[in-house]
TORKOL-4160 file (C-alpha; in steps of 0.2 Angstrom, whole numbers, padded with zeros to 4 digits, m for minus):
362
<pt num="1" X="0145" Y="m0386" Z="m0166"/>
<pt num="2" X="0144" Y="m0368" Z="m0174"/>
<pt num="3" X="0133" Y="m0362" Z="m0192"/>
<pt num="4" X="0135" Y="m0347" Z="m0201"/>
<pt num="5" X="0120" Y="m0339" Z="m0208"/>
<pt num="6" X="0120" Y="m0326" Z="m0223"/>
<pt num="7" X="0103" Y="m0318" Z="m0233"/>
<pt num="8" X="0110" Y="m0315" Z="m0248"/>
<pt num="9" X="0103" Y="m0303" Z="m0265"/>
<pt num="10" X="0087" Y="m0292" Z="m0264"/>
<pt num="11" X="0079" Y="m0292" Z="m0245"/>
<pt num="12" X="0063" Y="m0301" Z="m0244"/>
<pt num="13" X="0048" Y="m0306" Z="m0231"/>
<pt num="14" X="0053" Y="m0320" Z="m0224"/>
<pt num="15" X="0072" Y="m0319" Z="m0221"/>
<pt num="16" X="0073" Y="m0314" Z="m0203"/>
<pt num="17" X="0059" Y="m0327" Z="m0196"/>
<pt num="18" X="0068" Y="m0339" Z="m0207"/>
<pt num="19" X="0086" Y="m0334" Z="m0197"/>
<pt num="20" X="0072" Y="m0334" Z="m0180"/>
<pt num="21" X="0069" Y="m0353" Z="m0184"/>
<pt num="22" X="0088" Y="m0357" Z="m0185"/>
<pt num="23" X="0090" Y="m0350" Z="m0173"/>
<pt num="24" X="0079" Y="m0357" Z="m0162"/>
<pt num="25" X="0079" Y="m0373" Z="m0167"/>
<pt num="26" X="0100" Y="m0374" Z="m0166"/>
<pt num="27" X="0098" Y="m0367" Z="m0150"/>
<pt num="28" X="0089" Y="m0383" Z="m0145"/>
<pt num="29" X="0103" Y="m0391" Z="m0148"/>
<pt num="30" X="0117" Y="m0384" Z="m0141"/>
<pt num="31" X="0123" Y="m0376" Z="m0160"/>
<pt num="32" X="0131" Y="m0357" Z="m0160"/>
<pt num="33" X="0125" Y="m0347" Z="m0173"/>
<pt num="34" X="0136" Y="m0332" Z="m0181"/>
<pt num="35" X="0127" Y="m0320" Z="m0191"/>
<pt num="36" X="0137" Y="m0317" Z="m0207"/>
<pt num="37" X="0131" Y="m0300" Z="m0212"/>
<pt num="38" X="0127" Y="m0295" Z="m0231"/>
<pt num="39" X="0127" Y="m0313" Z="m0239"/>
<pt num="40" X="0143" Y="m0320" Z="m0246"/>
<pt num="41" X="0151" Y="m0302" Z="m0243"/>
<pt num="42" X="0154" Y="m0308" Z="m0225"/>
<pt num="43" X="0166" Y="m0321" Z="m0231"/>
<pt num="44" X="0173" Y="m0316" Z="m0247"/>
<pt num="45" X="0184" Y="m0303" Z="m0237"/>
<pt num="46" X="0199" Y="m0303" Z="m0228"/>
<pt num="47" X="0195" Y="m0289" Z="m0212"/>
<pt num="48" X="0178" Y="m0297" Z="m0210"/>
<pt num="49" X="0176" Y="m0293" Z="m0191"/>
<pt num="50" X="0161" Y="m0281" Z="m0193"/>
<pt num="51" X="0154" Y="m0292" Z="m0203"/>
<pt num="52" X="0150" Y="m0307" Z="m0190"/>
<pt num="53" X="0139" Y="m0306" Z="m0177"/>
<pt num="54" X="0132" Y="m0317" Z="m0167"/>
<pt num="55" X="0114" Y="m0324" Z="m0162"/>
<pt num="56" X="0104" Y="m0331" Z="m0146"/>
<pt num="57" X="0088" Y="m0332" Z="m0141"/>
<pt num="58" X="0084" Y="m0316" Z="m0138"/>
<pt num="59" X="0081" Y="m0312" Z="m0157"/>
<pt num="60" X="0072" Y="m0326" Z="m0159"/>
<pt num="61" X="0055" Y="m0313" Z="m0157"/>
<pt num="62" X="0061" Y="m0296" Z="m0164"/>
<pt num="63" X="0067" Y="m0305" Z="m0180"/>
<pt num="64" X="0050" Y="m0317" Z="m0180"/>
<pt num="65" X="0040" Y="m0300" Z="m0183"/>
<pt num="66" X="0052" Y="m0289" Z="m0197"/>
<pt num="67" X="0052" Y="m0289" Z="m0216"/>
<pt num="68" X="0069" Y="m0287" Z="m0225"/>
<pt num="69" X="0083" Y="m0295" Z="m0219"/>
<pt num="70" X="0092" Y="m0290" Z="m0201"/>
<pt num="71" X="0106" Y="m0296" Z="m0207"/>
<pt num="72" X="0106" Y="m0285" Z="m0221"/>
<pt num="73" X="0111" Y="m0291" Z="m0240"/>
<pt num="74" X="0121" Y="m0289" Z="m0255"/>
<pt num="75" X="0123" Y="m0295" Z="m0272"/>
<pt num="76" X="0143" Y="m0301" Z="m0268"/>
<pt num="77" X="0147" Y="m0317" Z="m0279"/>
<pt num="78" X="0162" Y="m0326" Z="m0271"/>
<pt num="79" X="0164" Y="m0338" Z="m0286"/>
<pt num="80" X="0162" Y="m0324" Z="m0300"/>
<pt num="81" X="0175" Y="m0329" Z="m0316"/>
<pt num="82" X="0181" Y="m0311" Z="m0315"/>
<pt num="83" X="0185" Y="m0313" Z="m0296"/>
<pt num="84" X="0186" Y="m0330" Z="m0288"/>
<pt num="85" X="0186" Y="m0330" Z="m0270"/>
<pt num="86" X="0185" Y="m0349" Z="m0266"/>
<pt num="87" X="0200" Y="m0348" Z="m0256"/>
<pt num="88" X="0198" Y="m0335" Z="m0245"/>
<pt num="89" X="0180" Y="m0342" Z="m0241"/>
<pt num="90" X="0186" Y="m0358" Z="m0236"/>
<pt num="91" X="0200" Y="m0345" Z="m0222"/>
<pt num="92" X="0187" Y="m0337" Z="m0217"/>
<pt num="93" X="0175" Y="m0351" Z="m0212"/>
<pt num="94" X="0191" Y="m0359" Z="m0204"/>
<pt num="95" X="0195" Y="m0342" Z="m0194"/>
<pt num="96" X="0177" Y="m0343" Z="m0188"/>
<pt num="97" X="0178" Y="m0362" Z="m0184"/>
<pt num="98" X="0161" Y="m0364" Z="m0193"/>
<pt num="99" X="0155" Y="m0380" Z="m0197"/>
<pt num="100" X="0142" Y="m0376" Z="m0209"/>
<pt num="101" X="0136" Y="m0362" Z="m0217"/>
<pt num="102" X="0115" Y="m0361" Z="m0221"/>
<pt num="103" X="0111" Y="m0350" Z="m0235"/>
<pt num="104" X="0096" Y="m0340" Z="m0238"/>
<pt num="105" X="0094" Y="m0332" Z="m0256"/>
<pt num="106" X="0088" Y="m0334" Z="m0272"/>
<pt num="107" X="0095" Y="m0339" Z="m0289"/>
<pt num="108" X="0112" Y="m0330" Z="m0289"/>
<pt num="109" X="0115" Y="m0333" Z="m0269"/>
<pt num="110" X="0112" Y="m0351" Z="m0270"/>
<pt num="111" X="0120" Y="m0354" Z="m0287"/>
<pt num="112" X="0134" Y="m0348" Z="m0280"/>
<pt num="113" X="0133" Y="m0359" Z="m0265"/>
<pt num="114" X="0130" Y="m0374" Z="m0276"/>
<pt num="115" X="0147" Y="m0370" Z="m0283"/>
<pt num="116" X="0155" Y="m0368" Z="m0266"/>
<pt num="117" X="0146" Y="m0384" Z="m0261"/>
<pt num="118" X="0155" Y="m0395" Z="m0275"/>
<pt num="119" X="0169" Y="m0387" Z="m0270"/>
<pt num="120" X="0170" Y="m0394" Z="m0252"/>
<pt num="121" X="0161" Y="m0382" Z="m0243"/>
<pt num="122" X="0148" Y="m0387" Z="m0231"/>
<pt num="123" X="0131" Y="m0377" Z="m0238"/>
<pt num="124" X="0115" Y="m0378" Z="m0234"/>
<pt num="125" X="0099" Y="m0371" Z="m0244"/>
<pt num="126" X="0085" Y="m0359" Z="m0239"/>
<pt num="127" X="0077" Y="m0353" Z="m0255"/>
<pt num="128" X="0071" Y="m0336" Z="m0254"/>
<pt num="129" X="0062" Y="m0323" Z="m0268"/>
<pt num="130" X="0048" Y="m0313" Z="m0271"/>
<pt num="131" X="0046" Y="m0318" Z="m0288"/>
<pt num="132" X="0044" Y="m0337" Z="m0286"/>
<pt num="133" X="0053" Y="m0343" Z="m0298"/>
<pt num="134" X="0066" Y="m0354" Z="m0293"/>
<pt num="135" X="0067" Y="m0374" Z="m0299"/>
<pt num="136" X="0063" Y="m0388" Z="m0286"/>
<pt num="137" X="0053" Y="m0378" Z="m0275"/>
<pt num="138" X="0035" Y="m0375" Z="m0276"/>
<pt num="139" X="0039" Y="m0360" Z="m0264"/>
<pt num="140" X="0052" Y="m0347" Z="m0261"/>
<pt num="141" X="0050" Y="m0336" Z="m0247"/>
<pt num="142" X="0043" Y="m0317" Z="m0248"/>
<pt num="143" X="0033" Y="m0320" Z="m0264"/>
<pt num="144" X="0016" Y="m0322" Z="m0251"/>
<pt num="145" X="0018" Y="m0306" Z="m0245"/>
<pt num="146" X="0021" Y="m0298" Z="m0262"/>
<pt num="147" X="0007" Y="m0303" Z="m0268"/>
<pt num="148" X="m0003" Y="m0297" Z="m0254"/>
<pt num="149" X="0004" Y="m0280" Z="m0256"/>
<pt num="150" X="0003" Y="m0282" Z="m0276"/>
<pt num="151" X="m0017" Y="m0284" Z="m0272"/>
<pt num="152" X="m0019" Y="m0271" Z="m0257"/>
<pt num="153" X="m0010" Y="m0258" Z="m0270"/>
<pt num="154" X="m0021" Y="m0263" Z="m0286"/>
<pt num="155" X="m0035" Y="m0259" Z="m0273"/>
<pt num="156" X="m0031" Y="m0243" Z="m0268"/>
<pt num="157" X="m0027" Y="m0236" Z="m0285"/>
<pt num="158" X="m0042" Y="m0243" Z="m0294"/>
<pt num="159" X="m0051" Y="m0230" Z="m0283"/>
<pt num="160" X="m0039" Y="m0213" Z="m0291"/>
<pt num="161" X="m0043" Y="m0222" Z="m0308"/>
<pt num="162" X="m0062" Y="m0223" Z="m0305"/>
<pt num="163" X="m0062" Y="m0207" Z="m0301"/>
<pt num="164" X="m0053" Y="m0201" Z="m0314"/>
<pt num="165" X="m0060" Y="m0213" Z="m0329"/>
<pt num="166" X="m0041" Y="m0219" Z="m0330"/>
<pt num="167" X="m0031" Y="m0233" Z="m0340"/>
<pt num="168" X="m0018" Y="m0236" Z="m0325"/>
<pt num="169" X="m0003" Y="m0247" Z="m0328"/>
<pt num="170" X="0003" Y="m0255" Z="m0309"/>
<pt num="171" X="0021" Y="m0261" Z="m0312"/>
<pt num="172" X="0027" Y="m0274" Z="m0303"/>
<pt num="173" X="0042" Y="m0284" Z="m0301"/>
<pt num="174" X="0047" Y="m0300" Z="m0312"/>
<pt num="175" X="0063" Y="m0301" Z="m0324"/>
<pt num="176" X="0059" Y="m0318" Z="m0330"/>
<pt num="177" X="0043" Y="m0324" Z="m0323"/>
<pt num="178" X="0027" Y="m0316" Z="m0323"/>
<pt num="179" X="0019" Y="m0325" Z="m0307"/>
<pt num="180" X="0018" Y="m0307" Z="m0294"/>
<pt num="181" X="0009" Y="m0301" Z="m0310"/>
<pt num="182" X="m0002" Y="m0315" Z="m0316"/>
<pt num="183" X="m0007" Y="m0320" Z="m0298"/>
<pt num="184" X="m0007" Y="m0302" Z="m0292"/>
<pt num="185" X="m0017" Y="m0296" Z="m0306"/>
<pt num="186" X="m0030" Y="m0310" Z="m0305"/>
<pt num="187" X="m0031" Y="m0308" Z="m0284"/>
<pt num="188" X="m0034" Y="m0288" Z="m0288"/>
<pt num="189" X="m0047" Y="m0291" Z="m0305"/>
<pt num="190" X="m0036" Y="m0281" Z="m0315"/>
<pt num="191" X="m0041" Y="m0279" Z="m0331"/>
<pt num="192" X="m0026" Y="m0285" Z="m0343"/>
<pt num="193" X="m0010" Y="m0294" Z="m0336"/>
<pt num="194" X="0008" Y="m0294" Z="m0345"/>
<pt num="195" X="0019" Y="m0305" Z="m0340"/>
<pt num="196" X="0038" Y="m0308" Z="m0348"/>
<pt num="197" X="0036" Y="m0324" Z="m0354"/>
<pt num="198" X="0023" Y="m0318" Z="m0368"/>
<pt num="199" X="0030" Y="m0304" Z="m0380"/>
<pt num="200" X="0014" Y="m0294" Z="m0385"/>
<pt num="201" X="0010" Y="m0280" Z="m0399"/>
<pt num="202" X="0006" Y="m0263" Z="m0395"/>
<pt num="203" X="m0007" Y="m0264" Z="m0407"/>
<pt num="204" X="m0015" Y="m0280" Z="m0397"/>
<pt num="205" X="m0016" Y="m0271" Z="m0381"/>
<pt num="206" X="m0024" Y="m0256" Z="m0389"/>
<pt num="207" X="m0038" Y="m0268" Z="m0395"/>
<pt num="208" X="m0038" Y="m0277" Z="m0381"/>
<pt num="209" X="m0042" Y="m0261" Z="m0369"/>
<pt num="210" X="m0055" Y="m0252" Z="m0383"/>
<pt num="211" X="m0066" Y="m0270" Z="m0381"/>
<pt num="212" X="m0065" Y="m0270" Z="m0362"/>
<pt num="213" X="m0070" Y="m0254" Z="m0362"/>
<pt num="214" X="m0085" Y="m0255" Z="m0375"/>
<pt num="215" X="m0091" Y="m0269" Z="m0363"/>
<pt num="216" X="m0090" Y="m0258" Z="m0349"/>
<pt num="217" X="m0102" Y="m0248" Z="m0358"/>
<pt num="218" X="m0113" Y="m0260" Z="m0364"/>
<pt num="219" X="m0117" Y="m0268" Z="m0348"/>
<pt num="220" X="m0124" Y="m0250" Z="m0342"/>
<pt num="221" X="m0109" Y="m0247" Z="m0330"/>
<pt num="222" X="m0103" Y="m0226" Z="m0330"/>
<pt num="223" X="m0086" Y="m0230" Z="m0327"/>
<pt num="224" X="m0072" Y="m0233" Z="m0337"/>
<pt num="225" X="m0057" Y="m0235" Z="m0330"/>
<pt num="226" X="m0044" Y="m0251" Z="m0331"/>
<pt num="227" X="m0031" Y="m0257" Z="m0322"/>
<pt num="228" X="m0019" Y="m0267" Z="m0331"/>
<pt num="229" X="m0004" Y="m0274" Z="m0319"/>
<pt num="230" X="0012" Y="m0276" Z="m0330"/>
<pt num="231" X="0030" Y="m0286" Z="m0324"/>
<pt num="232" X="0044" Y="m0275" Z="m0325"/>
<pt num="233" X="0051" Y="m0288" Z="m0337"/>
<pt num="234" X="0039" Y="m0287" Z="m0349"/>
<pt num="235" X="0039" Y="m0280" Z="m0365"/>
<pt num="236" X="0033" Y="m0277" Z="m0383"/>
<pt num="237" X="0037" Y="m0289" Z="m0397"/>
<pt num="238" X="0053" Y="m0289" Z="m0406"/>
<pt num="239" X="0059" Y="m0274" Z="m0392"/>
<pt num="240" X="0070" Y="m0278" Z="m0375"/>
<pt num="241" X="0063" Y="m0275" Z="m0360"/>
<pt num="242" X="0065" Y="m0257" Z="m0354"/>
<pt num="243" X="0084" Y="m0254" Z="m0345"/>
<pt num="244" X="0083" Y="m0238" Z="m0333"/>
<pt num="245" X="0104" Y="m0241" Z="m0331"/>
<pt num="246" X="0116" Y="m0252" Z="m0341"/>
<pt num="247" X="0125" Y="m0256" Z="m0326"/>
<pt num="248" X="0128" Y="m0275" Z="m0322"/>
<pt num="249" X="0129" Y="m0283" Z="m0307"/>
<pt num="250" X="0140" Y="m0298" Z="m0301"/>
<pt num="251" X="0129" Y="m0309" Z="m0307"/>
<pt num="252" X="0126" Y="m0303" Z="m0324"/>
<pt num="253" X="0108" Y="m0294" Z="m0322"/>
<pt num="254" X="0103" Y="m0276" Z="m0328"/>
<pt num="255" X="0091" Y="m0266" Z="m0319"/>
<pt num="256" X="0073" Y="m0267" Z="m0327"/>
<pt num="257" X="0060" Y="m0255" Z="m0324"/>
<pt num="258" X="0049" Y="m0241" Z="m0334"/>
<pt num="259" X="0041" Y="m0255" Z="m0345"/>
<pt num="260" X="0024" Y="m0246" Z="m0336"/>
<pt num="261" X="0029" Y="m0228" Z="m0338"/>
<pt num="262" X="0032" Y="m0233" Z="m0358"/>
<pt num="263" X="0017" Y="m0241" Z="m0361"/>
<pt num="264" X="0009" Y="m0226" Z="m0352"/>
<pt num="265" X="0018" Y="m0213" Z="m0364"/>
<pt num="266" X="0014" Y="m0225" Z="m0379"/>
<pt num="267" X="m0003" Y="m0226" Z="m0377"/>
<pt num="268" X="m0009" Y="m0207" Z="m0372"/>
<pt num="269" X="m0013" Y="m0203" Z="m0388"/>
<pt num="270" X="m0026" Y="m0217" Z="m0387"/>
<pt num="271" X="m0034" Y="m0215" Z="m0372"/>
<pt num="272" X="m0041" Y="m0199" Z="m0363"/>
<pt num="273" X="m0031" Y="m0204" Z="m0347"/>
<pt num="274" X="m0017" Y="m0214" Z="m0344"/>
<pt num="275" X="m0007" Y="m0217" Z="m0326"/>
<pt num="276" X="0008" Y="m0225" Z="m0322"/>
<pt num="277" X="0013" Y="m0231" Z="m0303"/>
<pt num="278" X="0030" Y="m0243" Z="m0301"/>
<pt num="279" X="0028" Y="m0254" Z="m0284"/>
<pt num="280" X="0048" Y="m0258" Z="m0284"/>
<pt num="281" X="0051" Y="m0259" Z="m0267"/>
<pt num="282" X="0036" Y="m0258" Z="m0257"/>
<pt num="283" X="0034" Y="m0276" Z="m0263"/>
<pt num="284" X="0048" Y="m0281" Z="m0254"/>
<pt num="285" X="0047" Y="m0268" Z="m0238"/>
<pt num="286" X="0032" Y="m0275" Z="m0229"/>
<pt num="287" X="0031" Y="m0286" Z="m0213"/>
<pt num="288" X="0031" Y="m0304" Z="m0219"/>
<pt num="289" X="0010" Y="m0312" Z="m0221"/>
<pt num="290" X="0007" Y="m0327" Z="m0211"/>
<pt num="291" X="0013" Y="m0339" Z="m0223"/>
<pt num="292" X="0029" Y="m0331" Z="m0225"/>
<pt num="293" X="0031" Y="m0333" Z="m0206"/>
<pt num="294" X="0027" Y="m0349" Z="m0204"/>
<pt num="295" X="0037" Y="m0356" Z="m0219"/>
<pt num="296" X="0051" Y="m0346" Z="m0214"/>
<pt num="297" X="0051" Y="m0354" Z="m0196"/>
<pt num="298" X="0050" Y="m0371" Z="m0203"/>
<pt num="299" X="0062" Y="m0368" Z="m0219"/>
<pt num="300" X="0076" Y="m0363" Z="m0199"/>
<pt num="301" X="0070" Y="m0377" Z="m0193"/>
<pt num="302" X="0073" Y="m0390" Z="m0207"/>
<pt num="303" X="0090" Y="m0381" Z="m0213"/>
<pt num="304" X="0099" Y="m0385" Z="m0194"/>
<pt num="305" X="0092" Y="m0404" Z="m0196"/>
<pt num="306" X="0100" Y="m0404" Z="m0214"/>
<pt num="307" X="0115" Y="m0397" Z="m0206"/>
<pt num="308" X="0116" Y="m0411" Z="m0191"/>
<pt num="309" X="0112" Y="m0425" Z="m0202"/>
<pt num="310" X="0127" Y="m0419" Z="m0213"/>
<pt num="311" X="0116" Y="m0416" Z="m0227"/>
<pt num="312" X="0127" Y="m0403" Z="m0237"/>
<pt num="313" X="0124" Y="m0396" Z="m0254"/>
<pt num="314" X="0108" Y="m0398" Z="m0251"/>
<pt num="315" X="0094" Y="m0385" Z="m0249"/>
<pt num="316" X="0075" Y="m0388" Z="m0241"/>
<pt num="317" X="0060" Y="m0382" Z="m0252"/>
<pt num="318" X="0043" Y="m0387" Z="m0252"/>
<pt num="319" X="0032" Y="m0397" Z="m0264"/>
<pt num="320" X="0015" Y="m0404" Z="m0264"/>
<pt num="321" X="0014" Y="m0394" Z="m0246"/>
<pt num="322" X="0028" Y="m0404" Z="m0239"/>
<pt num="323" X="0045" Y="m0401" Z="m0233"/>
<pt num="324" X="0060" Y="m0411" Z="m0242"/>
<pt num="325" X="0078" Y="m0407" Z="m0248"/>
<pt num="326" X="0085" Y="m0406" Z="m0265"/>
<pt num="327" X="0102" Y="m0402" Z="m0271"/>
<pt num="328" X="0105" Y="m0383" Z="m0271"/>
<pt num="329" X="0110" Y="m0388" Z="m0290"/>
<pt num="330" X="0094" Y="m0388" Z="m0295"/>
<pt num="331" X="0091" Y="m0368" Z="m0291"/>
<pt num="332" X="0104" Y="m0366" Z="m0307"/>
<pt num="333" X="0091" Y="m0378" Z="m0318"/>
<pt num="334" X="0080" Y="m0366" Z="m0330"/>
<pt num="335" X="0066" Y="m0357" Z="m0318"/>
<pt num="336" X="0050" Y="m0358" Z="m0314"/>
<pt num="337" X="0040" Y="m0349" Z="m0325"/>
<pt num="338" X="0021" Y="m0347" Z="m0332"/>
<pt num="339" X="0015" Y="m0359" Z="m0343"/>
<pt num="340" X="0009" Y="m0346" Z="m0355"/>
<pt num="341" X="m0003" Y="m0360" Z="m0364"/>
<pt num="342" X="m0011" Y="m0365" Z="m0349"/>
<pt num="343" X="m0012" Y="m0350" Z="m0337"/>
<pt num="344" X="m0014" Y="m0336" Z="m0351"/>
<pt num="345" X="m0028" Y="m0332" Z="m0361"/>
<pt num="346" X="m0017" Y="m0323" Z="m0376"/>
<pt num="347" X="m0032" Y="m0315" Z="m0385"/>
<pt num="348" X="m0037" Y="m0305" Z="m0371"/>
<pt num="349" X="m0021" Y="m0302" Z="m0362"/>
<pt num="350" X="m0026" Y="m0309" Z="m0346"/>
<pt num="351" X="m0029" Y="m0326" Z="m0334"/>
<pt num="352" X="m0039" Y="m0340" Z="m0338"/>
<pt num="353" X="m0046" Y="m0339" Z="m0322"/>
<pt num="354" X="m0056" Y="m0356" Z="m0324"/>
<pt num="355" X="m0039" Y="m0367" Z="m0329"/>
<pt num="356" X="m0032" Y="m0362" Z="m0316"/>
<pt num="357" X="m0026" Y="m0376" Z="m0303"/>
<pt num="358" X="m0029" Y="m0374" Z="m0283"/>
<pt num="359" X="m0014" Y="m0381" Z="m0280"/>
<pt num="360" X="m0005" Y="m0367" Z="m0289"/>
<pt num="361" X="m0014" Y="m0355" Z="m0279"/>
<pt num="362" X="m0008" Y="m0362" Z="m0262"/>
């Protein structure tokens, strides 16, 4: 038996010791594994040779230890309107005499394998993103380690701040959901958190900083800076959310970005200081956590079973901290996003820190 394996979108924590556990466990049983190199690019090409590689046991340990993705990525949509590229997927995995092909992505990567699925091709599922916001999994890989750079970051800025007596804004990623923000924001004790799925006023989070200063003061404490962590994919009532380029990619998606740098130039008129620092991609370029690790590993292991059961169009995911498969068609269901009523306390532009569930911490 041979698989193909592909990391497909951004690069996350979590892809290579998710190829690691693939690999070890097909190796167990006598499966090949071919690398297919920059997600559906690899097949979705005619002269795909440099594109293939393939994988044994000796990777199992160099990728087990590596952030991003070894087997690098790319934003390719093999079943895009503009360009269908069913066809020559379907050559390709016969050239290679693959019997399955295991997925690891997010939204777009996996949406476009649910759509090569119930076309005949035999996919399997490996959900990965640092935003966490995918349907039927309570877990995507990368999003751990996010969150623990989101926190180290907030950390070590909070002390530039305090020396400064600064409002800092800490942008971090989040087109649609807010969950690097709110979780990262309430591991860090920022000050204010702003998320997408809450549209606020300028003239809210201008109140909203004054009082928390004021407090400040009046609980006897000298300094008076705030941190307020803010998703790029926030943004101001009755406005978009701030585009750095118009460009679309195969999927559909602008770039987002400079929603912190805005607020920053917005509100320096209001306050003595104001700081603005993006995170972008040093969420994404950090050794995988521990979590990411071990759910990588077993998210491998669990994709080869699925594939030698015959469990096709299928991805696995986790929920209520156990293993199980679902169709990949539920990644194109509406995301996962924060329950604004529940999680959010809107008057102060921040995380109701005592509603807030164990479960969805875990």
């Amino acid at each position: 038996m041979r698989i193909g394996v592909l990391t497909g979108g951004g690069d996350a924590p979590g892809l290579n010791p998710a190829v690691a556990g693939i690999v070890e466990n097909a190796t167990l049983h006598g499966i090949e594994v071919l690398g297919l190199k920059r997600g559906w690019e690899a097949l979705a090409i005619k002269d795909n040779e440099n594109h293939v590689t393939r994988l044994g046991p000796e990777i199992i340990r160099e990728y087990s230890r590596m952030g991003g993705s070894k087997l690098q990525c790319s934003r390719t949509n093999p079943v895009s309107p503009q360009s269908d590229r069913t066809g020559l997927v379907k050559k390709n995995i016969e050239k290679l005499g693959l019997d399955a092909v295991i997925a690891i992505g997010g939204e777009d990567t996996l949406g476009a394998g649910a759509i090569l699925a119930e076309r005949g091709i035999p996919v399997v599922g490996i959900p990965k993103t640092i935003d966490r916001d995918l349907a039927g999994t309570e877990y995507t890989l990368g999003y751990d380690t996010a969150l623990n750079v989101i926190c180290d970051s907030a950390e070590r800025i909070s002390h530039t701040a305090e020396s400064h007596q600064t409002i800092f804004f800490l942008e971090v990623m989040g087109r649609h959901a807010g969950w690097l923000a709110l979780r990262g924001g309430e591991a860090a004790f920022a000050d204010t958190v702003l998320i997408p799925e809450y549209p606020f006023t300028l003239e809210k989070l201008v109140s909203v900083i004054r009082k928390k200063l004021e407090e400040t003061k009046d609980m006897g404490f000298e300094h008076t800076y705030k941190i307020v962590v803010v998703a790029e994919g926030a943004h101001i009532k009755g406005e978009d959310a701030v585009r750095r380029d118009s460009i679309l990619d195969e999927f559909g998606h602008y770039s987002l970005g400079g929603i912190g740098n805005y607020l920053k130039g917005l509100l320096e008129h209001e306050f003595h200081h104001t700081r603005y620092m993006a995170l972008a991609y040093l969420q994404r370029g950090a050794p995988p956590s521990q979590k990411d690790r071990q759910v990588g590993r077993r998210f491998g292991h669990n994709a080869v079973e699925m594939v030698r059961r015959g469990e096709f169009g299928c991805m696995v995911t986790l929920q209520r901290s156990r293993l199980v498969k679902v169709p990949i068609q539920e990644i194109r269901k509406s995301p996962h996003l924060v329950d604004v009523d529940r999680y959010y306390d809107t008057d102060r532009l921040n995380v109701k820190i005592e509603e807030t569930e164990l479960s969805e911490c875990s």
